[in-house]
PADOTI-255216 format. One record per atom (N, C-alpha, C): y, x, z. Coordinates in steps of 0.05 Angstrom, whole numbers, plus 5000, padded with zeros to 4 digits. Example, Ala and Ser with C-alpha at 12.3 -4.5 7.8 and 13.67 -1.06 7.14 Angstrom:
2
488652645156 491052465156 493452645156 495552575142 497952735143 500152585157 
end
This chain:
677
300842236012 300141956009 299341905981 297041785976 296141665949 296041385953 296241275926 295940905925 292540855923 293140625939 290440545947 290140295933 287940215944 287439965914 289339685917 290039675943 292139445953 294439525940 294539665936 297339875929 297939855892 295739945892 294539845853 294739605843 294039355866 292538995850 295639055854 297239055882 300238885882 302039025868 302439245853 303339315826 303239245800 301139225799 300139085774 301338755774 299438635788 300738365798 303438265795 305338465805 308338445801 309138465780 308538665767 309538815734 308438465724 306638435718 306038235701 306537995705 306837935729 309037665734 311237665729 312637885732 315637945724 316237935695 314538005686 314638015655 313637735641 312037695648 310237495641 312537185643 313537155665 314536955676 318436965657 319137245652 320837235632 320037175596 318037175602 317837175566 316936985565 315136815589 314836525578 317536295586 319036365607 320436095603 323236175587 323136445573 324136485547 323936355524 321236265515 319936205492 319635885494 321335725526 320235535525 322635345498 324235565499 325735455472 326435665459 325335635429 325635845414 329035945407 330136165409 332036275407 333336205383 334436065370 334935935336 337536115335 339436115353 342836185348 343236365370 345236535366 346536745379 346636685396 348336455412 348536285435 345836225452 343236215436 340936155450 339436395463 340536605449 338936875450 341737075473 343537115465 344937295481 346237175510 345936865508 347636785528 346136505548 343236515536 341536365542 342036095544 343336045519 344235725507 345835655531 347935825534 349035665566 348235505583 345735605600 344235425610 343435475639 344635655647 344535795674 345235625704 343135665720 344635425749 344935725759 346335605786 347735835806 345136015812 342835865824 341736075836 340536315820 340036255790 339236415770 341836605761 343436485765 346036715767 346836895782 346336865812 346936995831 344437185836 341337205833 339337335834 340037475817 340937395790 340737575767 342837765765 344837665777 347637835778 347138105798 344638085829 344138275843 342038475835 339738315810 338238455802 339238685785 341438545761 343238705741 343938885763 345338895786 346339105798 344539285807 343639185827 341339365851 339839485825 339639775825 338239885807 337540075817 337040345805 336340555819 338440745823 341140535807 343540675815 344240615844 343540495858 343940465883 341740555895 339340425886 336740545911 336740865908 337040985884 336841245880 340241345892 341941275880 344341455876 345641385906 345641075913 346641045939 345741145963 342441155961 341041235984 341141545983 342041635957 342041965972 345642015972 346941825969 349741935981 350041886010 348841756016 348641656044 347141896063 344441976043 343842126057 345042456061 347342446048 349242626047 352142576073 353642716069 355742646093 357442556088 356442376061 358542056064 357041816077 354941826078 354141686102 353841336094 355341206115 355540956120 358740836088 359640986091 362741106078 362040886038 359141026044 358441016001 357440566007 358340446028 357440176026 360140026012 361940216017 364940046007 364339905978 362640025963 362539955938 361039755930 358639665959 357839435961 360139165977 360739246002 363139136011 364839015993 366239145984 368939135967 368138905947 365538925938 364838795919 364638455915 364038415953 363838225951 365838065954 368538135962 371838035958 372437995935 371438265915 371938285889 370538055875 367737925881 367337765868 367837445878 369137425897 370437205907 372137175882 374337385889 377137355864 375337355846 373937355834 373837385802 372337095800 370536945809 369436685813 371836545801 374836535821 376736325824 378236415801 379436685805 381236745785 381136825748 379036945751 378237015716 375936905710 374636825720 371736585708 372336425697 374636215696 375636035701 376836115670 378136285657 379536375633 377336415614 374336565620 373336715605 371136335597 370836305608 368735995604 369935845586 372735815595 375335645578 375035675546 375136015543 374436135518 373336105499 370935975513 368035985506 367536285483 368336475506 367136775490 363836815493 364137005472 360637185480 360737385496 363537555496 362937845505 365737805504 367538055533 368738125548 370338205524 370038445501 371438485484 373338325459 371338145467 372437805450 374537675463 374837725487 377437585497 379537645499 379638015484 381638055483 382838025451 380937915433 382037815419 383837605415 382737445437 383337185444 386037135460 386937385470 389437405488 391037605469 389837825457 392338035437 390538015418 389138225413 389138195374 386238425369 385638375344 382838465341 383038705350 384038855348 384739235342 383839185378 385139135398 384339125425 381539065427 380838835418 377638815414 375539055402 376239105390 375439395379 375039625399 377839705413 377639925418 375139915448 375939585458 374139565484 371339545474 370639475451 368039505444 366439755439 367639955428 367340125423 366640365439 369340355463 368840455484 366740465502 366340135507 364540005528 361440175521 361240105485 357940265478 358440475486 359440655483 358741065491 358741005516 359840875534 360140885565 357440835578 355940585557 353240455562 352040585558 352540785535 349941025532 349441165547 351441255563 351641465599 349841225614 351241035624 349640815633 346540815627 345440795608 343340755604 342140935608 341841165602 341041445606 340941485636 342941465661 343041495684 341441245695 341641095686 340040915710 337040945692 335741045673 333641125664 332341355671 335241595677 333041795698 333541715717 335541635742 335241615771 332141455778 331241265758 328841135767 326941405757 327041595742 325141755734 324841925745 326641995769 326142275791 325242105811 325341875818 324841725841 321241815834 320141685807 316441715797 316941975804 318142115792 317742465791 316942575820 318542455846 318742605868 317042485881 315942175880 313342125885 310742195884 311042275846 309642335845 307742565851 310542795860 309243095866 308642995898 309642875907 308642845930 305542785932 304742635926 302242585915 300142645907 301542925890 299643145869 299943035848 300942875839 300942875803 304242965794 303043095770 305643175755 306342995731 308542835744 309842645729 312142715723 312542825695 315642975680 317642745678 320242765679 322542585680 322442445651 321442625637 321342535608 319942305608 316742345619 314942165605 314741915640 315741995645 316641715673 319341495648 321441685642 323341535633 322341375606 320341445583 319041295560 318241025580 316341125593 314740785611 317340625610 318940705630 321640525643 322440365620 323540545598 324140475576 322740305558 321440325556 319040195538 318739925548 317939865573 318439585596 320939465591 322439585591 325139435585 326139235558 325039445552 325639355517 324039215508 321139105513 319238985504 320738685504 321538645541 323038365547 325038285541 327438445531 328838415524 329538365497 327938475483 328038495450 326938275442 325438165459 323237905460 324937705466 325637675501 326437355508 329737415510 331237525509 334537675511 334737605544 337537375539 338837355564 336737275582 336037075579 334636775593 331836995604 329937095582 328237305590 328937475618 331437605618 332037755636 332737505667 334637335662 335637155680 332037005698 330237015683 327836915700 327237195718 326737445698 325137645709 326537685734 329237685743 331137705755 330737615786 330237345778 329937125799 328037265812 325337405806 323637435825 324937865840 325637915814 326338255831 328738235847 330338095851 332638025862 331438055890 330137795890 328637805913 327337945931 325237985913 323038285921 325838455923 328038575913 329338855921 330938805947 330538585964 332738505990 330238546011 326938466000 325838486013 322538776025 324238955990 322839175998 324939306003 326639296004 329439516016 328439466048 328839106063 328639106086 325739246099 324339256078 320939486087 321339706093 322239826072 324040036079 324740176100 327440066109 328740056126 327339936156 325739776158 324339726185 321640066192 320640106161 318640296166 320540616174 323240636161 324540866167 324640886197 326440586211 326940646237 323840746254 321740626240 319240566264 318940916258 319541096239 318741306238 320541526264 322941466247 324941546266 324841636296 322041396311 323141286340 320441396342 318541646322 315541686333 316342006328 317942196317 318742396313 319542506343 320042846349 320443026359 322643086358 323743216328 326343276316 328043156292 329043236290 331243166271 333343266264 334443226236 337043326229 339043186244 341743286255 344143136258 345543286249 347543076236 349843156212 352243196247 352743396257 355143406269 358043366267 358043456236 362143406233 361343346205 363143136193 363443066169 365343206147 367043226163 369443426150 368043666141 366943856159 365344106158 363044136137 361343886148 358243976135 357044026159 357444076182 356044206191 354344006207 350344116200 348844046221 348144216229 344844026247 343444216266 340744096265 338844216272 335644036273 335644026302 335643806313 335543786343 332543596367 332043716382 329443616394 331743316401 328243126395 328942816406 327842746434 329542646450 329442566476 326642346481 324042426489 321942186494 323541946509 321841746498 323241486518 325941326503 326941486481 329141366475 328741206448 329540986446 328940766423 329740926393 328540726372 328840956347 332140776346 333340586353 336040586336 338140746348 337740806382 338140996406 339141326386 337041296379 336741536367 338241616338 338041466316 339241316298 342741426300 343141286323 345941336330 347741516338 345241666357 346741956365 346042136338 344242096323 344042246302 346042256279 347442006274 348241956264 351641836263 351941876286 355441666296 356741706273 357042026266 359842086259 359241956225 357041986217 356841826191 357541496190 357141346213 357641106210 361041066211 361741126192 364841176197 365740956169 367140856158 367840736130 370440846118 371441076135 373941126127 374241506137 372841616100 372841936104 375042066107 374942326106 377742516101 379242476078 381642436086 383242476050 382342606036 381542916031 380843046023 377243056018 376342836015 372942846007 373142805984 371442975972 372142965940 369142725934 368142595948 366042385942 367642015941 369242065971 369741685975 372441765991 374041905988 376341976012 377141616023 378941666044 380241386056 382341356042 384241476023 386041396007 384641255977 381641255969 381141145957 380740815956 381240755982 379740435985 382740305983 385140475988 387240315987 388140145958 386940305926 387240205904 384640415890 384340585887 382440735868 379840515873 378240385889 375440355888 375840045876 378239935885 378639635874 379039615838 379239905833 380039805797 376639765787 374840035805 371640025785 370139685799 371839615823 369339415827 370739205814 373539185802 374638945790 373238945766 373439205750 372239285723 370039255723 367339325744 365039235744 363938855739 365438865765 364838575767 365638345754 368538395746 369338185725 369438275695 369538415684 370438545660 367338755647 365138775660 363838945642 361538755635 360438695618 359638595596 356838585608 354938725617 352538705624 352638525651 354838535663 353738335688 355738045686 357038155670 359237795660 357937645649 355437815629 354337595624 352537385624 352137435653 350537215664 352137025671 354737115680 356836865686 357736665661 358636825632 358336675611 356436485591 353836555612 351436365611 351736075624 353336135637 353935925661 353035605649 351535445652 352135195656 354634995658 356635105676 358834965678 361035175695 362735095692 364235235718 363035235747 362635015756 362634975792 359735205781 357435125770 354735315771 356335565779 357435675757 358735975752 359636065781 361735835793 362635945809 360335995839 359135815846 357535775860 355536065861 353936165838 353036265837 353536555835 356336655826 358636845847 358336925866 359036635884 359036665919 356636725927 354636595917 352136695930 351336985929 352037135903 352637465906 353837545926 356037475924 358137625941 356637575966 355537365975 354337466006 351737656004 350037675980 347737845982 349538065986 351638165980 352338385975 353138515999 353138296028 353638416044 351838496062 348538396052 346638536069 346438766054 346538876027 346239036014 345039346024 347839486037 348339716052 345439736070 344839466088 343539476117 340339546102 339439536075 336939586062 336739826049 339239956036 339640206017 341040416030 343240436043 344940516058 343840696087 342940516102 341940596130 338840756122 337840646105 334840836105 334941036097 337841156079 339241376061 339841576075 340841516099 341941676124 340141696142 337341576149 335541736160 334441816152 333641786125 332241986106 333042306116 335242336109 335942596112 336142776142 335342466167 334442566186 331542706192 330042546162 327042576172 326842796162 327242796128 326243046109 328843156096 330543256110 332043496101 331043776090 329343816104 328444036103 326244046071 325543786064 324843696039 326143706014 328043616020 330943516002 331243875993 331543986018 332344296015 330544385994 328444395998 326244505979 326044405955 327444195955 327744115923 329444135907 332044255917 334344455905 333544615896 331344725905 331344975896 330544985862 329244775847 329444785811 331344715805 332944565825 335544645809 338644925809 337244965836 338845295843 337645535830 335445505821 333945815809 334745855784 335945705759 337545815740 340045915747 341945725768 344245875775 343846105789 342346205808 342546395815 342046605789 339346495778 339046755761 341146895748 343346645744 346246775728 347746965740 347346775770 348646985788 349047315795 345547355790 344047505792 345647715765 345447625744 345547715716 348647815725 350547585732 353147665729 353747905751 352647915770 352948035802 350548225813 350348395787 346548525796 346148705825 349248815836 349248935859 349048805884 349648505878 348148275896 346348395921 346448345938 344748375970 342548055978 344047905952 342347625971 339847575950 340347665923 337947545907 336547765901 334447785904 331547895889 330547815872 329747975851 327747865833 324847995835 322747795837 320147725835 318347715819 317247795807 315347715785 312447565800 311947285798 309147225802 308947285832 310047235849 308947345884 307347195886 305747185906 302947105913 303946845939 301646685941 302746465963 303946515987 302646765998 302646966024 305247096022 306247135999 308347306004 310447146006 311246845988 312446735993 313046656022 310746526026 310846396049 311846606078 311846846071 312646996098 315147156089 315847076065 319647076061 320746956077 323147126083 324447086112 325546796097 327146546109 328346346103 331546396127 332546556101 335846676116 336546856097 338746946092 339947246086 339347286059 336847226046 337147316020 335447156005 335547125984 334046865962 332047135944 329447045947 327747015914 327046905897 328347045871 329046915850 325247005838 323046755837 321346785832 319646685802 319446925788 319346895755 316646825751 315546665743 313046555731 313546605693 309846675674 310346665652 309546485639 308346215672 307246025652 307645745670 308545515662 308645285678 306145215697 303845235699 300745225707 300945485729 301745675722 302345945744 304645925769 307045755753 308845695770 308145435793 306445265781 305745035787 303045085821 301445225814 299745325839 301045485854 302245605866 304145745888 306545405895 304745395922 305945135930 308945385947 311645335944 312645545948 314245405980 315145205992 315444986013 317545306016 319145346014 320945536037 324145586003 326145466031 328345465998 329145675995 328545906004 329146175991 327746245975 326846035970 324446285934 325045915922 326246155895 326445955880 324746015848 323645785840 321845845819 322545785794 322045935776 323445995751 320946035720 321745915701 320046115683 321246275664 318846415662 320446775639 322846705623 321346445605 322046355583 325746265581 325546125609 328046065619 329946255628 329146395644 330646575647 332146745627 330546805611 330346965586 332546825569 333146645568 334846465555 337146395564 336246475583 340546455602 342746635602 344746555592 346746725586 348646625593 350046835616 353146815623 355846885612 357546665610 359746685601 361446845617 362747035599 365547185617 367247035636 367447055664 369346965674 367346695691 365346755701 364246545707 363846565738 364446255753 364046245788 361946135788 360946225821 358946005832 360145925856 359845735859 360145575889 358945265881 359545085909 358344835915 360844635920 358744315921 361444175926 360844065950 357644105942 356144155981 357244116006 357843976016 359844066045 357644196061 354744146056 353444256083 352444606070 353744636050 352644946033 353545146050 355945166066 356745406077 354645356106 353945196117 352645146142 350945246129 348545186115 345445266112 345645556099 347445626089 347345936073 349746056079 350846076102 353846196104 354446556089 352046636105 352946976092 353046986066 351546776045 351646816020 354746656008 354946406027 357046326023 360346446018 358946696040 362146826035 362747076020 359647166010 360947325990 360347145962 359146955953 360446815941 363746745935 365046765971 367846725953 368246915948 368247105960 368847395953 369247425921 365147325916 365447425880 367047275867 367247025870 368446905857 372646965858 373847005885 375847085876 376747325863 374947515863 374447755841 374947625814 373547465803 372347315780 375247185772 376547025787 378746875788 381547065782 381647265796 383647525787 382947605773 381047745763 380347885736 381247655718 380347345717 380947305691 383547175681 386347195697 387747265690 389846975678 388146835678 389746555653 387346575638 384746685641 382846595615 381346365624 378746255612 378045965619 376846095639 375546075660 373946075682 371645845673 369746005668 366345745675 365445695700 365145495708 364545485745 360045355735 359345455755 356645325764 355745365787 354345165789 353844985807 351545105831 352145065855 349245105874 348644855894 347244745900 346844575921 345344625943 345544495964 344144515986 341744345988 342844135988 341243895985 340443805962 337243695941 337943475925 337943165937 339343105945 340442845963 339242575951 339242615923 337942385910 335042325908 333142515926 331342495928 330142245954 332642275960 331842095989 329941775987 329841735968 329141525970 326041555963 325741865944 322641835941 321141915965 322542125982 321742196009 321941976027 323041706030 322041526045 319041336032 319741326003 316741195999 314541336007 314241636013 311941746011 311241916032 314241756051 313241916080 313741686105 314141436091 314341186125 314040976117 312640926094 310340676088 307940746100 306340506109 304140586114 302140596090 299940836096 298240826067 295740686072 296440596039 293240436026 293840116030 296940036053 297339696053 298039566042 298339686009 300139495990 302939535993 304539566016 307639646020 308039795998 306740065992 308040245974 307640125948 306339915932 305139815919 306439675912 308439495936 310339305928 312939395921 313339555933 316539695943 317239855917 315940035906 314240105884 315539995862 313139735860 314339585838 316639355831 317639375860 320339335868 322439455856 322339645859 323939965847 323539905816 321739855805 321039965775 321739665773 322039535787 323339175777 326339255769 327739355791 330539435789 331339605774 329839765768 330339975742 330839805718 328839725714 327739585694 329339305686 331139235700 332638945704 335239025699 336439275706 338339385704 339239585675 337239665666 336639735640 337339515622 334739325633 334339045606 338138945605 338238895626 341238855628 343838895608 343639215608 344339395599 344339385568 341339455565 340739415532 341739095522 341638905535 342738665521 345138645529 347338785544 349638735540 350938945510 349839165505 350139395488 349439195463 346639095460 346138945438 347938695429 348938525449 351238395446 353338465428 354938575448 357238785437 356838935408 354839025402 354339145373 354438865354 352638695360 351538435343 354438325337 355538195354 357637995360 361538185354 361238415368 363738545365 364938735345 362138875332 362138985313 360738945289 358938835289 357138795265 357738485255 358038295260 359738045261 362238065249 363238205261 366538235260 367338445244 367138585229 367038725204 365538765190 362638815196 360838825183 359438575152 358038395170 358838175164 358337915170 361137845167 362137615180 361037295178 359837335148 358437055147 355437065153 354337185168 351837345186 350637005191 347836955184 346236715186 345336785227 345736575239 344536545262 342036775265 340236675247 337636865252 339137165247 339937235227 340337455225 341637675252 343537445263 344537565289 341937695311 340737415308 338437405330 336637725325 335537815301 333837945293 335838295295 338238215293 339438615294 339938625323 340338405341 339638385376 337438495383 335438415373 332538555385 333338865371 333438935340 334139205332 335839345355 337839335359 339239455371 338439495406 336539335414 336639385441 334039635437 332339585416 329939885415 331340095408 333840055389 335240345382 336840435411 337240255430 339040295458 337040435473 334640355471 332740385492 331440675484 331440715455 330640975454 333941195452 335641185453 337741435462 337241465495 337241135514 337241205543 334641495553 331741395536 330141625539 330241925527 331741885513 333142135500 334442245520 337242145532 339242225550 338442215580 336642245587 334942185614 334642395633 333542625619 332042915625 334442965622 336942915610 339143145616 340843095634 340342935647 342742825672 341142955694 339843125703 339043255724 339743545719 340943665712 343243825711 345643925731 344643935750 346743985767 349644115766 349744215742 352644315731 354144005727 351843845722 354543585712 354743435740 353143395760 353743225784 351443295808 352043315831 348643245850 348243105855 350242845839 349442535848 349742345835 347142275821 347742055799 349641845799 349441795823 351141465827 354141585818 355541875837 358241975821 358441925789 355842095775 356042115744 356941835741 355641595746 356341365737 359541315742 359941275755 361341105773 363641355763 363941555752 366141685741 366241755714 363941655706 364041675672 365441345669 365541035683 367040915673 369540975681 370641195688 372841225695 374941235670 373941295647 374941325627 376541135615 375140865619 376040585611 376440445629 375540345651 375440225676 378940135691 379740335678 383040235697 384340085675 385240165645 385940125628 384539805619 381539805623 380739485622 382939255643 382039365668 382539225686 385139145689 387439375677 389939335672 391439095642 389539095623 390338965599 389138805605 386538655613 386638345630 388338195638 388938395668 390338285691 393538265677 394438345661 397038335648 397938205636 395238215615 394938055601 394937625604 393337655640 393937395635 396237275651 396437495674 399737465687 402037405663 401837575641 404637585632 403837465598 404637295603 403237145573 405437135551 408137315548 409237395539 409137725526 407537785534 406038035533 405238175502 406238275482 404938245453 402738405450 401338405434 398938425420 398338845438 399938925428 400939195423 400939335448 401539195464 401539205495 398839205511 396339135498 393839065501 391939285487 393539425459 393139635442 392839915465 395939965465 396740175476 396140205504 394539995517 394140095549 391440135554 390340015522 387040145530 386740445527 388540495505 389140855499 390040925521 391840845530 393641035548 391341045579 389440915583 388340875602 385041255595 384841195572 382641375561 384241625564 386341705547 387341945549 389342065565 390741835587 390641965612 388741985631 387041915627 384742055651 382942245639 382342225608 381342485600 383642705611 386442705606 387942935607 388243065637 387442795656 387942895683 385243045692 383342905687 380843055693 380343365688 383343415653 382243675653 384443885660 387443725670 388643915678 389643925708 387943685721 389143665749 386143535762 383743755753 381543745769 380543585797 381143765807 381643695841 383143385847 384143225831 385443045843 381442815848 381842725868 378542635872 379042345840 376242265829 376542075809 377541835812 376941745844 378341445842 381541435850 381741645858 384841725863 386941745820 385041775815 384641895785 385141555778 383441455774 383141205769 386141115773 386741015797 389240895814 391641005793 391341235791 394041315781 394141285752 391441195737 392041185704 392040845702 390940715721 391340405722 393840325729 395540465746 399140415744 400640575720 400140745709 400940905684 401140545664 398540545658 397640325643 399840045646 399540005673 401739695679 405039775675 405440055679 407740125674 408340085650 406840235624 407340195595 407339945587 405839825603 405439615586 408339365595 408839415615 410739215631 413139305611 413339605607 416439685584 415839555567 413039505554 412539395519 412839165530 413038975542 414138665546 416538625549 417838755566 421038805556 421938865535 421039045524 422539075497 421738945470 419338855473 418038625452 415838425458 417938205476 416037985489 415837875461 413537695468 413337405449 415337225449 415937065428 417736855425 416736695442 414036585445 412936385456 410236455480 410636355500 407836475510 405536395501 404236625506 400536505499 399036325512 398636115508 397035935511 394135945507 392535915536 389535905533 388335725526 387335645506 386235345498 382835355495 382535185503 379635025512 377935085487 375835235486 374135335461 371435235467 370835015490 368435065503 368134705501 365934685512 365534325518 363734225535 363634625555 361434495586 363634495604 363334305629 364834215647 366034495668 369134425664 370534595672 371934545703 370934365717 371634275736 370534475755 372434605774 371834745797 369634695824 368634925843 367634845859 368834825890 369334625904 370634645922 369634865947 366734705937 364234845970 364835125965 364135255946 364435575937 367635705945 368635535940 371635715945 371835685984 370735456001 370735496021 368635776033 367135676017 364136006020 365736176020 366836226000 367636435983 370236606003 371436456021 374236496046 372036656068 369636536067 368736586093 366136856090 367036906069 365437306056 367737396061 369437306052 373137496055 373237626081 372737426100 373137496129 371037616145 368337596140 366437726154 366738066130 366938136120 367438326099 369438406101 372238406121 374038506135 373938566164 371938396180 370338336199 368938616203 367138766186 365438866182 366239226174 369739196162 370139406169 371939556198 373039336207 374039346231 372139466250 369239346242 367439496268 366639716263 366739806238 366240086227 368740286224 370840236248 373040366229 373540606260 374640736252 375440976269 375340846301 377740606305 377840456324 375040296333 374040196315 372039916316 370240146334 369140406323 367240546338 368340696363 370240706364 371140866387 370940746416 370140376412 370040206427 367340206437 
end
């Protein structure tokens, strides 16, 4: 599929309204004070809150990372994080909006000045930037493999590198330009556009679905195991859908899934969506923009219900993706399996499954058996590697240069975290364990290096629906498109002005210096979001690495694992127990960082949100002894810092009961029982 000219005007068209429409009703008042620029002179109504709050989210960490976990055999399982979310932001509307407004803070790190003492402010500031730098970088490549896998679809060679500069570059222009308010317009329209090219999506997946022959079906979830199976003529595409798919529509995995287990929803997934949603700085602060309370809250609730069509646009098209083009997905592992094998190869030269190749010819590839043994196929030039279209995942393509450069550490495994790896490659699978428990005895108590193989790259799924069930030349791909590069791009800008914040206001303010002229604030905000915007393009090209994850949305969503419980714990403690001292707020942001660094590295296998759970009770535990043994004389008192109307919304908190219940509603019908019916 190529873009056609409908495809070209309604790209263009979008980019420049989106932009255009942030920078002018940015400018319709010039930015004079910190407050005008980072928090958009507190001027925000609900509905500019609630678009903007889904735009900040829906990124390509979901279209990219969600749609290929889904299209993996977590299935239906990876929506909890939309779900959950929207309960989560019920409570946080009523319960902590309501404190942080009171404040009248700038940033999330400021309030814990405001409740314990600078040193806490610090360490959450501090933290929050390196976390944002992962942040920024991941949702900068996931939109850059999405161009990348399009674009080879297509015939053009679009590098992750120079996809991720554009992304970047877009981002930062608007942001550095109009800040909050800039982003809160652009918002209003991709919010939109992303509910309504997801639902394109998703209507063109099913119509594909219900015109096909075959298909993948994922048979056991626990296992991995599928099958490509003929489709019955006559039978409807959601008919189909279903039998292809039952055992994925599940919301509650094996204990043992090291992706979303069912022991995670009981406390592990509630600390990242409390920490997301109320406590992280890029999407709070649209709520600290707020207008007033009732706006703030109002415009909460109206999230929390986008959030429950969410799944039915990103989610469901994720999991027939991998019905349509599995066999795609497969072929695209393979640049990321041909250095590991090569190691393999290097470490294990008596090997039966890998060959090495120099340069084979199209013909030869193509009539390589696809079973029993892999070629490892050496190119000496990117342009040489590039013409041998190689479509078959046993030849995997490599250059000299690379190869040449790889060197294995003593003591090193391969295996997958793959569930479907032993299904698609079993014979290799098992002497894999083989080599590897060799590897494991020999070394005795020494470190063991593990790397990585995949079956699937899963995160492709979403470029393989743009470029295989839109129709071509109608503008759909054109919109949907620049739909995607809206949400990248909104989620980024986001990003960079919550990072720019936090530097301006938490650190450069606050030690740096303190008697800082308004403008001056204003002017190291724009600095800092081009110095943010150029590390994300830096750190972009290296998150496709399959040693570090096969699934962006994991990287994320377990790199804030670091801080994420420890936040959510010195809050919530913090405002429960207002006898609580300073020290107590100190020690649980530490204790939250270096017990989950320590668990991660000596008790692996425990899954991350399970990880989470257990360093967020660590955290309430220490901290509950440090109130006993050195409460305050007096409790802390929250006092009124602000002078926009703090009066609650009634209508919202009734809204707000009736997401609770359809969003409990919703897993009942998805639950072991709900489907069995």
């Amino acid at each position: 599929m190529a873009f056609g000219t409908l495809d070209v005007v309604v790209f263009v068209v979008f980019v420049v309204s989106v932009v255009g429409l942030g920078l002018y009703k940015s400018k319709s008042k010039e930015e004079k004070t910190g407050e005008d620029y980072f928090l958009a002179g507190r001027g925000l109504n609900w509905w500019l809150i609630g678009f903007s709050l889904i735009a900040a989210n829906i990124s390509s960490e979901q279209f990219v990372g969600m749609c290929g976990n889904a299209a993996s055999h977590v299935g239906l399982a990876i929506a909890s994080y939309e779900w959950m979310a929207a309960i989560t932001l019920v409570v946080v509307a009523f319960c902590f909006l309501p404190y942080f407004l009171r404040a009248g803070i700038y940033t999330m790190p400021e309030f814990l000045e405001y409740r314990y003492n600078a040193t806490a402010r610090t360490i959450m500031a501090v933290a929050t930037l390196f976390i944002y730098m992962l942040l920024l970088g991941s949702v900068t490549y996931s939109g850059a493999l999405t161009v990348n896998t399009m674009g080879g679809k297509m015939g053009y060679d679009i590098s992750i590198a120079s996809a991720s500069m554009v992304i970047g570059f877009i981002a930062m222009v608007y942001v550095a330009t109009g800040g909050l308010k800039a982003c809160a317009w652009a918002d209003l329209i991709q919010g939109s556009a992303l509910i309504l090219g997801g639902g394109a999506i998703m209507y063109f997946a099913f119509d594909k679905l219900g015109t096909v022959t075959e298909a993948t079906k994922v048979i056991n979830v626990a296992t991995g195991e599928i099958a490509l199976v003929p489709l019955a003529e006559g039978m409807g595409a959601f008919d189909r859908f279903w039998d292809l798919n039952g055992v994925r529509m599940n919301m509650f995995l094996p204990s043992d899934d090291k992706v979303l287990p069912w022991t995670a929803l009981l406390l592990g997934l509630w600390i990242p969506n409390f920490y997301y949603w109320g406590l992280n700085q890029y999407i709070t602060q649209r709520t600290l923009g707020s207008a007033s309370l009732a706006e703030g809250q109002k415009g909460i609730v109206f999230a929390a219900f986008m959030k429950l069509l969410i799944p039915f646009v990103i989610v469901v098209p994720g999991i027939i993706a991998f019905n349509l083009y599995a066999k795609d997905m497969q072929n695209q592992s393979t640049f990321d399996n041909a250095p590991v094998f090569a190691k393999y190869l290097q470490a294990n030269p008596s090997t039966n499954f890998v060959e090495q190749a120099t340069a084979p010819s199209e013909g030869a590839i193509r009539s390589w058996p696809e079973g029993g043994k892999f070629m490892l196929s050496v190119y000496e030039t990117t342009e040489q590697m590039k013409a041998v279209e190689t479509q078959n995942p046993f030849v995997l393509p490599i250059l000299r240069e690379t190869l040449d450069g790889l060197t294995v550490e003593p003591y090193t495994v391969f295996k997958s975290d793959d569930k479907a790896w032993k299904t698609v490659f079993g014979e290799l699978a098992a002497e894999l364990d083989a080599y590897n428990q060799s590897v494991v005895t020999a070394a005795a108590g020494a470190t063991v290096t593990t790397e990585k193989f995949i079956a699937y790259k899963y995160d492709t799924a979403l470029g393989q629906l743009l470029t295989g069930v839109l129709p071509a030349k109608s503008g759909w791909l054109g919109f949907v498109l620049a739909a995607l590069l809206g949400a990248i791009v909104s989620s980024l800008a986001a990003m960079l002005n919550a990072a720019s914040t936090i530097f301006t206001m938490d650190i450069y303010q606050k030690y740096i210096k303190p008697d800082a002229k308004p403008g001056t604030l204003v002017l190291l905000g724009r600095i800092c979001v081009v110095v943010f915007a150029v590390i994300a393009v830096i750190l972009a090209p290296m998150l496709g690495n399959p040693r570090i994850s096969n699934s962006i949305f994991t990287i994320i969503q377990e790199g804030q694992g670091f801080i994420s419980p420890g936040i959510l714990a010195v809050f919530v403690f913090g405002l429960i127990s207002r006898k609580a001292p300073p020290m107590a707020g100190v020690i649980g942001l530490l204790t939250s960082i270096v017990s989950y660094g320590a668990l991660k590295m000596v008790a692996p296998n425990i899954q991350f949100l399970n990880r989470m759970a257990i360093c967020f009770a660590l955290c309430l535990i220490i901290m509950a002894v440090i109130r006993q043994l050195w409460p305050l004389a007096q409790p802390i008192e929250f006092k009124v810092k602000t002078d926009i109307n703090l009066e609650p919304s009634k209508g919202a908190k009734l809204v707000g009961v009736i997401i609770v219940l359809l969003t409990l509603a919703l897993y009942a019908v998805f639950s072991p029982i709900g489907l069995a019916k």
